[in-house]
C-alpha positions in Angstrom: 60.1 41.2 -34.4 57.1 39.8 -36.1 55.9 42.9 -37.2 58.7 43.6 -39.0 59.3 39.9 -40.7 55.4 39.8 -42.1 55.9 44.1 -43.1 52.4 44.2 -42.6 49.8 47.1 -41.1 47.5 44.2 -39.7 47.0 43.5 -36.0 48.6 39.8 -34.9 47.4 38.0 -32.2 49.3 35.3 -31.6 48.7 32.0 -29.1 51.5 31.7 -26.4 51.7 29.4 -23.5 54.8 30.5 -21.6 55.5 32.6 -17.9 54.7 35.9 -17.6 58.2 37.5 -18.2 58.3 35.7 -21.6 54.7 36.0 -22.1 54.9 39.7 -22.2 57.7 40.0 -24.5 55.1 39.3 -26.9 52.8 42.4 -26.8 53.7 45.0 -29.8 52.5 47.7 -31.5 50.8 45.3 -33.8 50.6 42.7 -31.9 49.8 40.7 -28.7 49.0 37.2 -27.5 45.7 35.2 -27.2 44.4 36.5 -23.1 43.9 32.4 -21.6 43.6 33.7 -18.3 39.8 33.5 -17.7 39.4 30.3 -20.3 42.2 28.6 -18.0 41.6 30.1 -15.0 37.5 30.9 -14.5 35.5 28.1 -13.2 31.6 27.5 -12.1 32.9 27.6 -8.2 35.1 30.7 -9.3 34.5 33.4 -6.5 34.6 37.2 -7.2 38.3 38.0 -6.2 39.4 35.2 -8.2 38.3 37.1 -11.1 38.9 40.8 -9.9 42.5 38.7 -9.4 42.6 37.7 -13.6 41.3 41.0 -14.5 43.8 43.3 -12.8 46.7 40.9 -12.8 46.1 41.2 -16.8 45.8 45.0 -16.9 48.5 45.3 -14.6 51.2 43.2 -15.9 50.8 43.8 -20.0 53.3 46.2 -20.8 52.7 49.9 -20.9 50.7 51.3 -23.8 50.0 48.4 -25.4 46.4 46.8 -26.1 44.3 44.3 -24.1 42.7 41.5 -25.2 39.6 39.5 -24.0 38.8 35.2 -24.1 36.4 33.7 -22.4 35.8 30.5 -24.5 37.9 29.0 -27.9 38.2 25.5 -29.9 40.4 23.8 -28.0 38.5 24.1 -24.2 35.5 23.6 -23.2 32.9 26.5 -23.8 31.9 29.1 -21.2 27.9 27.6 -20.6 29.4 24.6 -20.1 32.3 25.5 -17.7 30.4 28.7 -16.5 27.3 27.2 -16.4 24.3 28.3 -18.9 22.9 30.6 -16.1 26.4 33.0 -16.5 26.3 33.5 -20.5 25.3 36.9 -20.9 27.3 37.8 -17.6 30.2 36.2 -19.1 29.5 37.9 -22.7 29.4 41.1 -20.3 32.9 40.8 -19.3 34.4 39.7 -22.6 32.4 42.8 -24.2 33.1 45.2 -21.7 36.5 44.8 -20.3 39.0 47.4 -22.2 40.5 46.2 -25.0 39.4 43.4 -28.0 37.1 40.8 -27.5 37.6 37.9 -29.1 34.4 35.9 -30.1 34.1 32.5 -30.5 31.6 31.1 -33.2 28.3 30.4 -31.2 29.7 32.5 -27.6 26.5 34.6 -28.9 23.4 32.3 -28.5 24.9 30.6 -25.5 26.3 27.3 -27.2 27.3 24.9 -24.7 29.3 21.1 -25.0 27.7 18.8 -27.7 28.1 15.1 -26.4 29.9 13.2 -29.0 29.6 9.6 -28.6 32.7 7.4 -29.0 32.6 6.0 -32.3 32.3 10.0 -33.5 35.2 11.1 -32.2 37.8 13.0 -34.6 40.1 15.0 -32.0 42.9 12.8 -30.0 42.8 15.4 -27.3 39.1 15.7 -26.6 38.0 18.6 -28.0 35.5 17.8 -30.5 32.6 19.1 -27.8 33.6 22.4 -28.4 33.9 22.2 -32.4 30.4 20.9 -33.4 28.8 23.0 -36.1 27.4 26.6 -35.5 23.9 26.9 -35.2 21.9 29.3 -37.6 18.4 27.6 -37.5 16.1 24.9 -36.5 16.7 22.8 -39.9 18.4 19.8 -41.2 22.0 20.0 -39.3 20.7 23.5 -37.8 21.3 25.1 -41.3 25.3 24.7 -41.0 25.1 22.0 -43.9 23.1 20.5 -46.5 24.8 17.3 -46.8 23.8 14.0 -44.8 25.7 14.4 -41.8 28.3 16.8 -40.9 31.9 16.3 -39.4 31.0 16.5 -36.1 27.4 16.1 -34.8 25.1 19.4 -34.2 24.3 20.0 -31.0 20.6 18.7 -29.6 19.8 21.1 -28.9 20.4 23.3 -32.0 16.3 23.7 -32.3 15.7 26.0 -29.6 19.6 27.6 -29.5 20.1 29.1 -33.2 20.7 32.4 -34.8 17.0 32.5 -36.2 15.1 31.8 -33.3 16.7 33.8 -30.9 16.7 36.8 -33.1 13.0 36.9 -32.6 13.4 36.8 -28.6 13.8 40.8 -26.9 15.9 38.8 -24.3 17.9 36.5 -25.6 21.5 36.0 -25.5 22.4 37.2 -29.3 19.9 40.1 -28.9 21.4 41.3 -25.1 24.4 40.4 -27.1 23.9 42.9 -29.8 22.7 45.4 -27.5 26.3 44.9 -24.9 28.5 45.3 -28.8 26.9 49.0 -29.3 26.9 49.8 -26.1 31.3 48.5 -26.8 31.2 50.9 -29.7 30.8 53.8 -27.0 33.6 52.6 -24.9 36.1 51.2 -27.2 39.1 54.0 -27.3 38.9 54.6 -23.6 41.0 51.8 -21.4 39.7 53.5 -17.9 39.2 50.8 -15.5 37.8 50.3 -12.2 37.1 46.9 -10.5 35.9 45.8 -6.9 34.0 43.2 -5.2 31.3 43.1 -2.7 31.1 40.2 -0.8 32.6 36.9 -1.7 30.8 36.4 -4.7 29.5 39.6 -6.3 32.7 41.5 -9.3 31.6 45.0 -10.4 33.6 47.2 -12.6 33.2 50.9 -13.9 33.5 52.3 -17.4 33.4 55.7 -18.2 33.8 57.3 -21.4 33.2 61.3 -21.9 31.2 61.7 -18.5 29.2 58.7 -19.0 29.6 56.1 -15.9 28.5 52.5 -16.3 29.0 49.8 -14.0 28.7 45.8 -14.5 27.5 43.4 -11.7 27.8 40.1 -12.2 27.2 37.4 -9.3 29.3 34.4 -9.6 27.1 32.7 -6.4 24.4 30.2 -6.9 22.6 31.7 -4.6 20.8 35.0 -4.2 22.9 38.3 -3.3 22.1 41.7 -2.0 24.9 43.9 -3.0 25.4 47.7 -1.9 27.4 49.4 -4.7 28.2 52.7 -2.2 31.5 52.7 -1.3 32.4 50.0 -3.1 34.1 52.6 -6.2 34.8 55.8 -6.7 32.6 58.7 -7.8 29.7 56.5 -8.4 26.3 58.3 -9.2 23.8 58.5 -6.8 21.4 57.2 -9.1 21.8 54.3 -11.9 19.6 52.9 -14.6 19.5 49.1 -15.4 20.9 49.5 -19.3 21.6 46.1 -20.2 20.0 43.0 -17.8 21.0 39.6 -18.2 18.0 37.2 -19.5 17.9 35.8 -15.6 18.1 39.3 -14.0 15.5 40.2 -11.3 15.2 44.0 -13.2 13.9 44.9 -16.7 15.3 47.4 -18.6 14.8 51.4 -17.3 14.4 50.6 -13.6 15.8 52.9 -11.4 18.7 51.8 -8.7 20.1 54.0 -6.2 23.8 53.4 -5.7 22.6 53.6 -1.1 20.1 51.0 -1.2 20.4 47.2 -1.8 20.8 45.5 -4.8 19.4 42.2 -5.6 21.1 39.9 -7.9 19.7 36.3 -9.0 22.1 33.8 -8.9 25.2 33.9 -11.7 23.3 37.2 -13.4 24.9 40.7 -14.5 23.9 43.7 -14.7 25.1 46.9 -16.6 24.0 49.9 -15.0 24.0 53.5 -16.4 24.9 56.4 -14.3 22.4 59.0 -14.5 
């Protein structure tokens, strides 16, 4: 076992393309391999049972006791505003956040960063990845404050002015701060692996968390269109009453507005919603 050849108390995750009977054999105590399944499998006209599929295939086939793991985005594909499309960042960064288990963040999944356009003659990567690689962006100066030199290695994204660290830290709505607020609201959940997942609809993926009596539920519409969406009935012992916790920055509720579980809820197209039982 690894474990034993690296004698070593630190948690290995480990990148493994293989079927799911060897693919398994790779989860450990200390160890499991890199979750691909959204990042391979998760697509812009990805419907909701495709993803209730990834989620509780995952959860259902990882071998008893051992830890989950969450990717939606990485070096070598092509990152989740781009494949997702901008509109589904912080629903994505719900899911990844959420889910049971360890999220695994790629530099820049927490503004939003989408595919810089790298023109031919700067192309490093044989394989075509260099759109995913470009330099993270921390502010709106020279080389979006990554580098001081000239150039860097691969070209900053364009539009590194308006997407960086410093300017969306100033914004109560933007993707790192609804980011932030989804990682404390993590803290709360993070030793319970209790999982519920449903959809309503064809386009509309809700799951449950619950952690010491407290109930959350995520909604995120994967539709480019509008949907109503009546959670009752859709899991179990849901509250008859929720509170919008967390809203994506293109959700049609702010923050504290009351939902009842009976009544129709409306969801803009590719938004998420966490809800908090009350």
């Amino acid at each position: 076992m690894l474990e034993k050849e690296y004698n070593s108390d630190k948690y290995l995750i480990l990148e493994v393309y293989a079927p799911w009977e060897h693919y398994k054999g790779y989860f450990g105590s200390l160890m499991s391999p890199f979750n691909f399944f959204m990042v391979n499998g998760l697509y812009m006209d990805s419907n909701a049972a495709t993803l209730k599929d990834i989620v509780t295939n995952y959860m259902n086939n990882i071998p008893q006791g051992r830890w989950p793991n969450w990717v939606i985005e990485n070096h070598d594909n092509t990152r989740a505003g781009s494949r997702m499309g901008a509109e589904m960042i912080d629903a994505m960064n719900m899911l990844i956040l959420l889910l049971p288990g360890s999220s695994v963040v790629y530099q820049g999944e927490e503004i939003g960063m989408v595919d810089t356009h790298v023109r031919s003659y700067q192309i490093l990567d044989c394989c075509g990845r260099d759109p995913e690689r470009t330099p993270m962006q921390w502010n709106s100066d020279r080389n979006a404050g990554f580098s001081k030199a000239n150039r860097t290695w691969l070209p900053v994204n364009t539009d590194y002015w308006k997407t960086n660290v410093n300017a969306q830290s100033y914004v109560k709505n933007s993707h790192l701060n609804t980011f932030r607020k989804l990682v404390e609201l993590r803290k709360t959940l993070i030793s319970s692996t209790e999982l519920e997942t449903a959809t309503i609809g064809d386009w509309v993926f809700v799951f449950k968390r619950e952690n010491k009596g407290q109930v959350y539920i995520i909604m995120i519409n994967l539709n480019n269109r509008e949907e109503l969406a009546v959670l009752d009935g859709s899991l179990k012992d849901l509250p008859a009453s929720l509170t919008v916790y967390i809203p994506s920055d293109n959700a049609a509720y702010t923050t504290g507005t009351s939902i009842k579980t009976s009544n129709p809820i409306h969801l803009r197209p590719r938004s998420g919603l966490v809800l908090k039982g009350v």
